[in-house]
LUMDRENDREN-334246 format. One line per 5 residues: number of its first residue (from 1); their letters; for each residue x, y, z of N, C-alpha, C. Coordinates in steps of 0.1 Angstrom, whole numbers, plus 5000, padded with zeros to 4 digits. Layout:
NUM	A	X Y Z X Y Z X Y Z; ...
***
This chain:
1	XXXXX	1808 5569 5654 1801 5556 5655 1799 5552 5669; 1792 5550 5672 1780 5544 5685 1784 5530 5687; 1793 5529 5698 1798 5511 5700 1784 5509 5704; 1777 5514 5714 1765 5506 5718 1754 5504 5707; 1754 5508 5700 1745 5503 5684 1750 5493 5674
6	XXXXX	1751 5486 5672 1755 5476 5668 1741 5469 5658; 1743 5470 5645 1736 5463 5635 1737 5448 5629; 1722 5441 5630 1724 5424 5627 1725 5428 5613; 1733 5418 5607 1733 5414 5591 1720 5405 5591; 1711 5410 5588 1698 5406 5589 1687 5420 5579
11	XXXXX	1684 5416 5566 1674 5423 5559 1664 5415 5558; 1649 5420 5560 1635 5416 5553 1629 5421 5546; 1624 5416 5537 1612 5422 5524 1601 5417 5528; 1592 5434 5533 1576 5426 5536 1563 5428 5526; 1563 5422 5521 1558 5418 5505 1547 5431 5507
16	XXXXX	1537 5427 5519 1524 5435 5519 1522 5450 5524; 1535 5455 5532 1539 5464 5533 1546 5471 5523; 1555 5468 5516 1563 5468 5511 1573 5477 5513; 1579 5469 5523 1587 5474 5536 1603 5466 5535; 1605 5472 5536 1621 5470 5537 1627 5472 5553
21	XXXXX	1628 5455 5564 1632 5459 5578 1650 5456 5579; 1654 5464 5587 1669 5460 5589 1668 5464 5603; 1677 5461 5613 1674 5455 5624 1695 5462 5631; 1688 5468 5644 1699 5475 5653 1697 5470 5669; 1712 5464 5674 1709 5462 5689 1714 5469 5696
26	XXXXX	1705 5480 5707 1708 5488 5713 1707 5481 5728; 1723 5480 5733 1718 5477 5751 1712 5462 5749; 1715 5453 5741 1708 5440 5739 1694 5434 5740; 1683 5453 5732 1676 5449 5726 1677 5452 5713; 1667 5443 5704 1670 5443 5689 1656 5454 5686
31	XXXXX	1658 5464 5681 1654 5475 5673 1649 5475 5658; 1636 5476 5656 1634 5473 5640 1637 5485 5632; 1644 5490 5624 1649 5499 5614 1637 5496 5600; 1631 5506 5593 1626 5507 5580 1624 5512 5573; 1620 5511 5560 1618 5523 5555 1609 5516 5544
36	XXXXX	1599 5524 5532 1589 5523 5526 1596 5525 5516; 1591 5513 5505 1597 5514 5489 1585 5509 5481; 1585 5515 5469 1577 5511 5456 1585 5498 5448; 1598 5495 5452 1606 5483 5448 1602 5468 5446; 1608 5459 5437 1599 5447 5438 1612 5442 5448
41	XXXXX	1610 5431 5452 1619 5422 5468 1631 5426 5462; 1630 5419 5451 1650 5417 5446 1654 5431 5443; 1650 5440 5434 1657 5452 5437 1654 5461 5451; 1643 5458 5454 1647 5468 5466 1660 5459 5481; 1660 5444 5476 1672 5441 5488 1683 5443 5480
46	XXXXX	1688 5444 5466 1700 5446 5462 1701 5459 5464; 1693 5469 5462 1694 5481 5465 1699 5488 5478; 1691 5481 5492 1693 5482 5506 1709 5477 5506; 1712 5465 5501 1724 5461 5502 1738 5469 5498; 1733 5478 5487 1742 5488 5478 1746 5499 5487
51	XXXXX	1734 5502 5496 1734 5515 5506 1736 5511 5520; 1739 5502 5525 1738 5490 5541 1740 5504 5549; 1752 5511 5545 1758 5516 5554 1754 5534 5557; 1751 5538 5545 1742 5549 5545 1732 5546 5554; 1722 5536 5553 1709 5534 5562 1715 5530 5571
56	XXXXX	1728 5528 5576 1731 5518 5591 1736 5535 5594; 1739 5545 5589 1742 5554 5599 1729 5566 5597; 1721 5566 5592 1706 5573 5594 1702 5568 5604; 1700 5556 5602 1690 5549 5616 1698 5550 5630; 1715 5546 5630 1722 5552 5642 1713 5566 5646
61	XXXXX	1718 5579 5637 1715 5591 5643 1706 5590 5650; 1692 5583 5639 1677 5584 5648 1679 5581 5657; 1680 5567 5662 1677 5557 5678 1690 5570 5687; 1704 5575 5683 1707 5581 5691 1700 5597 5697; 1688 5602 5687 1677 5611 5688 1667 5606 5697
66	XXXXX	1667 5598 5697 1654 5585 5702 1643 5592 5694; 1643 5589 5676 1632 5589 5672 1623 5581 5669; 1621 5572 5682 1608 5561 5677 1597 5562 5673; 1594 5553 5668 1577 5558 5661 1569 5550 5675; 1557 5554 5674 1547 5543 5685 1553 5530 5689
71	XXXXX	1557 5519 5679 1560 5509 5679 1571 5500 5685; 1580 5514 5685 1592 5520 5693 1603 5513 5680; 1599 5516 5668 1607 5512 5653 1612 5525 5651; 1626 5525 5644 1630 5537 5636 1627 5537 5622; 1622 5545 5614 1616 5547 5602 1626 5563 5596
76	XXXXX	1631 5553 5582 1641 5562 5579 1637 5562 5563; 1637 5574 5557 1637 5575 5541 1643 5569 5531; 1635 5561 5524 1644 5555 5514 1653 5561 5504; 1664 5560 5501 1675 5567 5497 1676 5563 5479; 1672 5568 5478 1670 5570 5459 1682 5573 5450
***
């Protein structure tokens, strides 16, 4: 575990996306984490919620890879 990574208890459902954001502060900036779901809001955040910690350590590995996308977001597979 990565002390300098540190994750907000902070989820979003982006309706039009349909994007699931969860959110990592590296070096005290905040980093947007995501990943793409066919889910409606409420199961896909109870679902994120079920896995917090699976996706809190995918997204670690990435940002410690530095796999940012353009946006400088980590984008991680939704976990089925």
């Amino acid at each position: 575990m990565n002390q300098s990574i540190l994750f907000v208890d902070r989820v979003e459902y982006i309706e039009d996306a349909k994007r699931i954001n969860f959110f990592a502060q590296v070096s005290g900036q905040l980093i947007t984490c995501f990943y793409l779901t066919k889910q409606s809001k409420e199961n896909a955040i109870k679902d994120f919620e079920s896995k917090k910690f699976d996706y809190e350590d995918i997204a670690e590995s990435a940002i410690e890879d530095e796999l940012y996308n353009d946006q400088g977001e980590i984008e991680v597979e939704e976990l089925l």
